[in-house]
Every structure is written in structure tokens, then in C-alpha cells.
N, C-alpha and C positions, 0 to 999 in steps of 0.2 A: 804266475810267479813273476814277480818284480825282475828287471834287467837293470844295473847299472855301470853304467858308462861310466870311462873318462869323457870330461868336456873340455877340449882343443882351448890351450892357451892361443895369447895374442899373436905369439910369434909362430910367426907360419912355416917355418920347417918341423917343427915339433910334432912328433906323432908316439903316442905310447908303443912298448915294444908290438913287435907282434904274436910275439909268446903271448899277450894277455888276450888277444883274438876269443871270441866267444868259440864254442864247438856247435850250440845252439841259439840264434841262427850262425850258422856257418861263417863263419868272420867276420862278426861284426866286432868293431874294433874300436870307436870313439864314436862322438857327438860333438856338435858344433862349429866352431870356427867362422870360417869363410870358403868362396870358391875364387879366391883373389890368383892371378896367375900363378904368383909364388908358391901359395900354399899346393897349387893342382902340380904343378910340376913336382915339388917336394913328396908329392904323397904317391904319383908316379914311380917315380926315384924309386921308392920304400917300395915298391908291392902292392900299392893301398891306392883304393879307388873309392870315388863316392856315388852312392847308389839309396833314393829315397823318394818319396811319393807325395803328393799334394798335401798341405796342410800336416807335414812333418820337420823333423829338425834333420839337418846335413844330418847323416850318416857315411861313417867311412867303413869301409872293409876293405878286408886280408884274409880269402878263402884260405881252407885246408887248399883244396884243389884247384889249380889254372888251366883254361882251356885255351892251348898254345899247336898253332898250325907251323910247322917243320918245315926247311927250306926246299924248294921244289915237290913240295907234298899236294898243293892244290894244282889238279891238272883237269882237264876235260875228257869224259871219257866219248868214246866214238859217237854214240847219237848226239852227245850234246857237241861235238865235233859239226856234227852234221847239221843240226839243230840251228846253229851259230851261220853256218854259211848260206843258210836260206834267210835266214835276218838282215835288217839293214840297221844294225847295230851302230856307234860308234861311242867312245870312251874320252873323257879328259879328266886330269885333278886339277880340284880347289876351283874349277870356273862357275859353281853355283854349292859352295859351303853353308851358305843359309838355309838355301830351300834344301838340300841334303836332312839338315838338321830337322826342318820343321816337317820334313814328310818321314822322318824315322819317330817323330814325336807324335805325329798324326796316330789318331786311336785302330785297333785292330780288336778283329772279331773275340779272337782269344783272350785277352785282358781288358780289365776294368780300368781303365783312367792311363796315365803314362807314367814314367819317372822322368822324363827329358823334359820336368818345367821348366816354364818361362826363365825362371831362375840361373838352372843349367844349359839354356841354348843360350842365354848373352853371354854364361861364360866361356862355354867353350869357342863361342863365334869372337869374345877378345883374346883367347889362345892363337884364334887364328890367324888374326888379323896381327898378330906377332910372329907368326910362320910359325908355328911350333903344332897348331890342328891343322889338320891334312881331311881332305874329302874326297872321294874318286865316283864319278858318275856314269853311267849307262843312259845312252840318248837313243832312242827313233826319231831319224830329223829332228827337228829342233826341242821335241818334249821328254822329260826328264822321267825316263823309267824304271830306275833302281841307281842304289849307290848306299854308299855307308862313310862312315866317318870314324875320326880318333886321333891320335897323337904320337908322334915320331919321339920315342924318347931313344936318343942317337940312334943306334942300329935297330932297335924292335919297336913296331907299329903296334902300338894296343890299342886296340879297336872299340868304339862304344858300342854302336849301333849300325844296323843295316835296314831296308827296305826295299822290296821292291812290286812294281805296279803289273808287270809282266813276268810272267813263269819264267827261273833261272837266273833273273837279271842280279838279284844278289846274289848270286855264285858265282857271275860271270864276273861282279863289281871285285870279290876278292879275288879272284885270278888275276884280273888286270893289278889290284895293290900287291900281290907278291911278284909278279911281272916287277910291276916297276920298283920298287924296293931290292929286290935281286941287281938292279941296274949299279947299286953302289955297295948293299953290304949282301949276306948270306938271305935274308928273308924271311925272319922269323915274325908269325903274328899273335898278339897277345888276345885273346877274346875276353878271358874275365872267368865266365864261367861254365861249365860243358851243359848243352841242351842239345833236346833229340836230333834238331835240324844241322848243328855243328857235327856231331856224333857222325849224321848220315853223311857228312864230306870230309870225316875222316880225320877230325881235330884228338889232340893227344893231350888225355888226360895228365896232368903235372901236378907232383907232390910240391906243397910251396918251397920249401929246402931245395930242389929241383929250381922252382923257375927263378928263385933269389938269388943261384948262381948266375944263371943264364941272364937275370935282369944285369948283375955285375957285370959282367962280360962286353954287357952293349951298352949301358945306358951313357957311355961317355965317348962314345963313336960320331967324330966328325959328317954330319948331315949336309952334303952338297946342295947349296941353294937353288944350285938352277933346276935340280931332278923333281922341286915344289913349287914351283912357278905357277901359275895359272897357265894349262896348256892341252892338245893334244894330246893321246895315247893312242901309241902303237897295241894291239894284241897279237900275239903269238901264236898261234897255233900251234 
């Protein structure tokens, strides 16, 4: 059965309602456009993220459902308490945003091909390079063993993607991003969509009316430059 889209005028705030959201696939919402700063930020804003595959056309979505982690909801529980103190761990943000990117894009057992084309790592790598994408990384000495990436829209982190090369290290990468997000506002993180691996650390499923509040609430929240610097991270225990 045939699908059709709206196709994204020129002007890059414009996004169709989200009432018109498909139900099948699950919020698929337009076609087209660009991933030019403007338009990514704008389509943030709205609820709406683009999500597409090799040798396709930009696709945007606006799930039914948001998979959104609650402030102080990611914690460690005691073995991985434990787990962590026998490691020679250490944490920083944005000190390697590229490689972040290109090892969340790197292929995995589980899927065929990626959706983080070449396409979407240059854009979000010039989101970055405008402070606006954020990466938090997971280090053994000097090599990069998990981290994830996404974007600060004022007070909530929507998260794209994660990775990691050693057991735990992406659970540990989003501990450390709610850690330091908690440092300036409440800590709420946006994932996108619920899968079994979010599920098992406890992410809350969200009716879109639900997170389109919650996106209001924060998306206009003063972002402190220095807390996104290229730097250090403390962990909490």
C-alpha cells in the first residue's frame, strides 16, 4: 500500500502538524527538506526527529510513544557499583564528538547497514561545532570505550545514539550525561524510542501529549556554556 508524505518546504521551520503523524509506521511524519542547523533545531523544538537509511529520502518522525529517562532515575545498582570500582574508567564531554559519532554509526551484529550516514554525522558534527551537540565518552587510559551522543535543547538532552566496546560502558556513558545535566537543570533524557535495552534500565514510556508538555517546559531553558566545554567528568557514585 502506497504511503504519502508531505514534502518539507524550503523554509526550515516548517514541519506539518503532528496530528497528521502516520499510526503506520509509527510517526512517520514528512519527507524531505534538509538537515541544515536550523531546520534540526526546529524539528527538535516540535517533537520531531529524523530517522532514515541508505539510499532514502530524509524522513521525519513524531512517535505515538517517547522513551524519556526521569531525573535521578539512572542509578548503578550495587554490582555494577562494584563492577565500576574494580575498573580504570574515566569520563569527559565533547573531547572526541567525531569518533563518538562514527563508532555509534559503525555496523552491529544485530542490523543490517546504519541510519547515522555520512549525511547525518556531518550534520550533527556542525550542530556541534555550534555547541548545541553534546557527546559524553567512556575512556580505559587513553582508548575510547563507549559514549553516546545528542543534543541539549535547553533543559532536556535527546539523545541519538549510544555505543559501547566494553560491557556496561553505555549505561555508564548515560549515568555520567544525567550526572552532569542534573549539574544545571532537573535531568531529563529524551531517547526517541523505547527498545528492550532502554526498557531493562528503566526508561518511561511517554504518550506524545505527555512529552510535548515536558518538551515546553524545557526547550527554552538557559544552557550554561561552561557545563559543555571540552572537559573532564567527575562520576558519582
Amino acid at each position: 500500500m502506497p504511503i504519502y508524505l508531505p514534502e518539507l518546504r524550503e523554509e526550515p521551520r516548517w514541519f506539518p502538524p503532528l496530528s497528521e503523524a502516520l499510526t503506520d509506521p509509527d510517526g512517520l511524519l514528512a519527507m524531505g527538506g534538509d538537515l541544515s542547523p536550523q531546520r534540526l533545531v526546529a524539528a527538535y523544538q516540535s517533537a520531531i526527529f529524523p530517522w532514515f537509511g541508505e539510499d532514502e529520502p530524509i524522513l521525519w518522525w513524531s512517535p505515538a510513544t517517547r522513551a524519556v529517562f526521569a531525573p535521578h532515575q539512572l542509578q548503578l545498582n550495587r554490582s555494577l557499583k562494584k563492577y565500576l570500582k574494580k575498573q580504570q574508567y574515566h569520563f569527559s564531554c565533547n573531547k572526541a564528538f567525531a569518533d563518538v559519532v562514527r563508532l555509534c554509526a559503525a555496523p552491529r551484529a544485530s542490523q543490517q547497514g546504519t541510519w547515522i550516514v555520512p549525511q547525518m554525522q556531518a550534520a550533527y558534527l556542525t550542530l556541534h561545532q555550534a555547541g548545541i551537540a553534546q557527546s559524553i565518552e567512556v575512556w580505559r587510559d587513553s582508548e575510547l570505550v563507549g559514549g553516546l551522543y545528542g543534543l541539549t535543547i535547553g533543559g532536556l538532552f535527546c539523545g541519538e545514539s549510544m555505543f559501547n566496546l566494553e560491557a556496561n560502558t553505555a549505561k555508564l556513558a548515560l549515568v555520567v550525561l544525567q550526572q552532569q545535566l542534573q549539574r544545571y537543570s532537573a535531568g531529563w533524557i529524551d531517547c526517541q524510542m523505547p527498545n528492550p535495552f532502554l526498557l531493562q534500565l528503566g526508561v518511561q514510556p511517554l504518550p506524545r501529549a505527555d512529552y510535548l508538555q515536558l518538551l515546553n517546559q524545557l526547550k527554552y531553558q538557559q544552557v550554561p556554556t561552561q557545563f559543555w566545554l571540552a572537559q573532564a567528568l567527575e562520576f558519582e557514585l
